[in-house]
N, C-alpha and C positions, 0 to 999 in steps of 0.2 A: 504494500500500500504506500503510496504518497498523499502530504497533502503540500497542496499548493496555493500559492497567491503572488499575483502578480508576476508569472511566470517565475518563481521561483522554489524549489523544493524544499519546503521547512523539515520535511522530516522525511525518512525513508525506511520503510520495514516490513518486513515479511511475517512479523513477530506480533503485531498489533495485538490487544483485549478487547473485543466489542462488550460494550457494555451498555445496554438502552439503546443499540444505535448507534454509537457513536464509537468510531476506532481508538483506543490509547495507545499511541505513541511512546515504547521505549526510551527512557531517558539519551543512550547511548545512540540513539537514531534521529535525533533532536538536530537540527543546525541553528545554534545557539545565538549564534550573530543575529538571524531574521528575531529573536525574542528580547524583551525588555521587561522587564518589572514590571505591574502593574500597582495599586494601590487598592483593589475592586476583590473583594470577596465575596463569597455565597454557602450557604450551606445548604447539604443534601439530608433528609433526615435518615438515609441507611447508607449513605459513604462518606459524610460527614463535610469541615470545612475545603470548601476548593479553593483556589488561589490561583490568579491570571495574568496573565503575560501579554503585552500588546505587541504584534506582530509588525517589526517595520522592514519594508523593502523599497530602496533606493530611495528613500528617506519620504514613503508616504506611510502612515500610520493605519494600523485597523487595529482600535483601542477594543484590548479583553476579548479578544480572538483568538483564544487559546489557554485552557487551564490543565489546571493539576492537583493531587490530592497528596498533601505532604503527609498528613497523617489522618491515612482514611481509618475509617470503623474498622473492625475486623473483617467485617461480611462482603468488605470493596480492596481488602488487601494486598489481590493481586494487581489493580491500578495503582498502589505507589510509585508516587513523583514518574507516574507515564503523560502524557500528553495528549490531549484532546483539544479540536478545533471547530469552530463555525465562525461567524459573521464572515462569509463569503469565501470560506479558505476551503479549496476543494480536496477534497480525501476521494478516491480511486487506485483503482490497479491497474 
């Protein structure tokens, strides 16, 4: 799986978690430079606080386009610190 935005591959892996839907991204699969900090939380009530990263490429932003579970529940364990994406960022094979 990839996902992509703005023609650019944020992540790449054959190893993904789906979970709801949504591919998680192996930390090691990650291209770190498209990612930034965010300041935007959320919580889930069965995988717990997420945490989000705004996705920039070639210095256009797509804020909280991308999160992660530093310290998910038990029952979302195997998504730690994996990577997940939407607001526009396309995930395919």
């Amino acid at each position: 799986m990839k996902a992509i935005w703005k023609a650019a591959v944020i992540a790449e892996s054959d190893a993904t978690v789906i979970v709801e839907g949504n591919h998680y991204f192996p930390p090691e699969s990650i291209n770190e430079e498209f990612l930034q900090p965010s300041d935007a939380s959320s919580t889930c009530p069965w995988k717990g606080l997420a945490n989000y990263y705004d996705v920039v490429v070639n210095g256009e932003r797509n804020e909280g386009a991308a999160w992660y579970y530093r310290n998910p529940k038990p029952t979302a364990a195997q998504i730690k610190d994996h990577v997940a994406f939407w607001k526009g960022v396309e995930v395919r094979s």
